[in-house]
C-alpha positions as CSV (number, residue, x, y, z in Angstrom):
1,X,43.9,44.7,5.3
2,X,43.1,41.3,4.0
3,X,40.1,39.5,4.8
4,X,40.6,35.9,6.2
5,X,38.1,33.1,4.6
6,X,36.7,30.7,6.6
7,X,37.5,26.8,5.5
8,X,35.3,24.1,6.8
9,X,37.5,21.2,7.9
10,X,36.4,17.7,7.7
11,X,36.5,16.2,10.9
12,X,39.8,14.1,12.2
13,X,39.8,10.5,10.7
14,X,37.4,11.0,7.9
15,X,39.4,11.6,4.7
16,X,38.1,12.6,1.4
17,X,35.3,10.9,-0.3
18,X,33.8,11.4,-3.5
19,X,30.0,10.1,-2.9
20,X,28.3,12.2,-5.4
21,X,25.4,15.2,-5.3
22,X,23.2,15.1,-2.7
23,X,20.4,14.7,-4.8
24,X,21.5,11.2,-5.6
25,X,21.2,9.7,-2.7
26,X,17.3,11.1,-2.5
27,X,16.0,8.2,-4.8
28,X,16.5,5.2,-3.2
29,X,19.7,4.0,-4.4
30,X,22.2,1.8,-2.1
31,X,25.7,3.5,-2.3
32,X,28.7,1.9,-0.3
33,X,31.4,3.5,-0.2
34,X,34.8,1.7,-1.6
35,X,38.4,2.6,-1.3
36,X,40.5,3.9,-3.6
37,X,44.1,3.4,-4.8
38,X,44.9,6.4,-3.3
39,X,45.1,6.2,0.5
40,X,42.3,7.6,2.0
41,X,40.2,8.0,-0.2
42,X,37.2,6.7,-0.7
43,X,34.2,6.7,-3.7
44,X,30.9,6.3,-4.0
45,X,29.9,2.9,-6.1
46,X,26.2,2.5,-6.7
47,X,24.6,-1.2,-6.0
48,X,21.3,-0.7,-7.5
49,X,21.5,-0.3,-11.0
50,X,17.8,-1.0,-12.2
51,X,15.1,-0.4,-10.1
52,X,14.0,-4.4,-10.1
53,X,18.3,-4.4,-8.7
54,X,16.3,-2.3,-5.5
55,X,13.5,-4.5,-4.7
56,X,15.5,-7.5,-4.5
57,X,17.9,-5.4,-1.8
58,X,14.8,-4.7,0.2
59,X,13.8,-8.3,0.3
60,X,10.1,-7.1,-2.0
61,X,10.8,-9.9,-4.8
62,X,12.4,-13.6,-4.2
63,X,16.5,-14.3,-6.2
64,X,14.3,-16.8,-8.4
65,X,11.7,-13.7,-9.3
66,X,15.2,-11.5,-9.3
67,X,16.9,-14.3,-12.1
68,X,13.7,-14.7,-14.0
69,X,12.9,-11.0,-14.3
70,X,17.0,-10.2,-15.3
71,X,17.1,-13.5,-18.0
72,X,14.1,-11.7,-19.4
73,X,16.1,-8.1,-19.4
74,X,19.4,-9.7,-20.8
75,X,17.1,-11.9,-23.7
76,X,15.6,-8.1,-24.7
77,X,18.7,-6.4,-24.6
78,X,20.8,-8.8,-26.5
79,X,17.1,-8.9,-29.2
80,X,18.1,-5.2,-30.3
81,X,14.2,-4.0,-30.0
82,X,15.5,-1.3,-27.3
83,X,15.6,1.8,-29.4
84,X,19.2,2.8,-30.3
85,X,20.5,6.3,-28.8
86,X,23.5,6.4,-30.9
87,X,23.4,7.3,-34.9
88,X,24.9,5.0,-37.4
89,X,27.6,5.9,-39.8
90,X,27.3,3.8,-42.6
91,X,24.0,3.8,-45.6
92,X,21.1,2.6,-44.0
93,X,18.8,1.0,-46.7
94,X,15.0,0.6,-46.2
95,X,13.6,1.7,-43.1
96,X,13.7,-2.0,-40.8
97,X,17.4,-2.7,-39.8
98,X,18.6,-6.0,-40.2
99,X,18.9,-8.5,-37.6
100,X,21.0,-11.3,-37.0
101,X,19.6,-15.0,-36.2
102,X,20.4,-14.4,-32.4
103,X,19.0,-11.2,-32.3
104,X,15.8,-13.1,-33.8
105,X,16.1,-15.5,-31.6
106,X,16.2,-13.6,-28.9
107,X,12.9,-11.7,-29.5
108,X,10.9,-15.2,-30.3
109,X,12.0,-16.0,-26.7
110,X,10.9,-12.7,-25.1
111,X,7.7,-13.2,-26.9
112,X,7.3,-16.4,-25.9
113,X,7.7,-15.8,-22.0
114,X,5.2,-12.8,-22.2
115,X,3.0,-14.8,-24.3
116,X,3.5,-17.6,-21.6
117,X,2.9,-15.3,-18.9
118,X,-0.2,-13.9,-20.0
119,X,-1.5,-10.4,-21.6
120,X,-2.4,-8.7,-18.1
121,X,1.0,-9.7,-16.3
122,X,3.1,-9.1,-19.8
123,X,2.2,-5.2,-18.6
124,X,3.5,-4.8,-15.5
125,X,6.9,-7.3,-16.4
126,X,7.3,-4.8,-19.7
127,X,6.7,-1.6,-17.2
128,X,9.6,-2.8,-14.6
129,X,12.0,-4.9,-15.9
130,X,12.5,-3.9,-19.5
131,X,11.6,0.3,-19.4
132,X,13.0,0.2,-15.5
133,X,10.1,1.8,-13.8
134,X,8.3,1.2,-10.4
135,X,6.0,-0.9,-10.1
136,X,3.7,1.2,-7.9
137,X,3.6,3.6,-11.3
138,X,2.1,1.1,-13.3
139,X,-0.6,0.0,-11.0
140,X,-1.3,3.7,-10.8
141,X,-1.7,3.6,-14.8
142,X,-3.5,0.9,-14.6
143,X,-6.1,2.4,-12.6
144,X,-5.1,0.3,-9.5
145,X,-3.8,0.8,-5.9
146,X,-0.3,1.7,-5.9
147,X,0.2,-0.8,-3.4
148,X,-0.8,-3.5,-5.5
149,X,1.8,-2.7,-8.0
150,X,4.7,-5.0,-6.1
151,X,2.1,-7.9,-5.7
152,X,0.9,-8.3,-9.0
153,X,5.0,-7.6,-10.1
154,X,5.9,-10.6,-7.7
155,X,3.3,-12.7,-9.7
156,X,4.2,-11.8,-12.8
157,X,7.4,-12.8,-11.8
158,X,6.7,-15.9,-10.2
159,X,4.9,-16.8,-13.8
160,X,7.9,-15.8,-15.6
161,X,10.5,-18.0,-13.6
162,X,8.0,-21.5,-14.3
163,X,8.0,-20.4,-18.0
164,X,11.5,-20.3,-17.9
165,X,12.1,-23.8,-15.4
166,X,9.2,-25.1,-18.1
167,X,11.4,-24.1,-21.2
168,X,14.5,-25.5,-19.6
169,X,13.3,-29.3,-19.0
170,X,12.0,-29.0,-22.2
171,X,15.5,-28.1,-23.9
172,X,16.9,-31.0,-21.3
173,X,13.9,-33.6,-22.6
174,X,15.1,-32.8,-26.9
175,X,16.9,-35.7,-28.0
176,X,19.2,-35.3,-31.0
177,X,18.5,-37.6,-33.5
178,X,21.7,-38.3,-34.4
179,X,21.7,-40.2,-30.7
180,X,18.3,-42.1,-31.6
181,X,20.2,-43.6,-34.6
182,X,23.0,-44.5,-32.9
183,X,20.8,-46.4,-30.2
184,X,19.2,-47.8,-33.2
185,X,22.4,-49.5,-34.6
């Protein structure tokens, strides 16, 4: 005699969905579920890709505080000071890697906003937005309440975004002096 398995059936109307393990959805991620192509089906897409991505969803930080904290990200990412996760191919020569103007650019920014910001915030905007970790961990580090951790964050952030509304009317105030010649004439 054979021995009949038991299927579980998903219930009527509710077609297949890919949404990931279980243990994904423990940690505080926002996960919508999307349609596919295919008809009826559905996948998981993840909306909260950094953890600075969640506090903005739960209304903790302000879209300015959001944009200044993600210019600062993007300006670090695009300095190549991240350590690199991939090998390289080709000779390397000497042990410091070369960088390009931008990349150098792009660091004498970053350290100019945490400069700007000042040595006790620079820690908890280096904690969050560039190594992705919670804020309430770094006030825990730092020997504080972990409920002071999003405070002192939204500060730090709140710095950050008048460096950065400082630096742009600055860039708008530059006049070229090609212009200043020309209104000379």
């Amino acid at each position: 005699m054979r021995k009949h398995r038991s299927t579980k059936r998903a219930p009527a109307g509710a077609g297949p969905a890919d949404t990931g393990p279980k243990e994904r959805h423990q940690h505080g991620d926002v996960i919508e579920l999307e349609e596919t192509m295919q008809a009826g089906l559905r996948r998981a897409r993840n909306r909260t890709q950094a953890i600075i991505d969640r506090y903005l969803l739960r209304r903790q930080i302000s879209e300015r505080q959001f944009d200044a904290g993600t210019k600062l990200y993007r300006q670090w990412r695009a300095s190549g000071t991240q350590v690199s996760v991939t090998g390289r191919y080709g000779p390397r020569l000497g042990h410091s890697p070369e960088r390009s103007e931008y990349q150098i650019d792009m660091r004498r920014r970053v350290d100019a906003a945490l400069r700007d910001v000042g040595s006790q915030l620079s820690a908890v905007l280096i904690h969050v937005c560039l190594c992705d970790l919670p804020a309430r961990e770094w006030a825990i580090g730092a020997g504080g309440a972990p409920q002071a951790g999003i405070v002192v964050l939204r500060l730090a952030l709140d710095a950050l975004a008048h460096h950065y509304e400082k630096s742009k009317r600055i860039a708008r105030s530059v006049v070229d002096p090609r212009e200043v010649a020309a209104l000379e004439k």
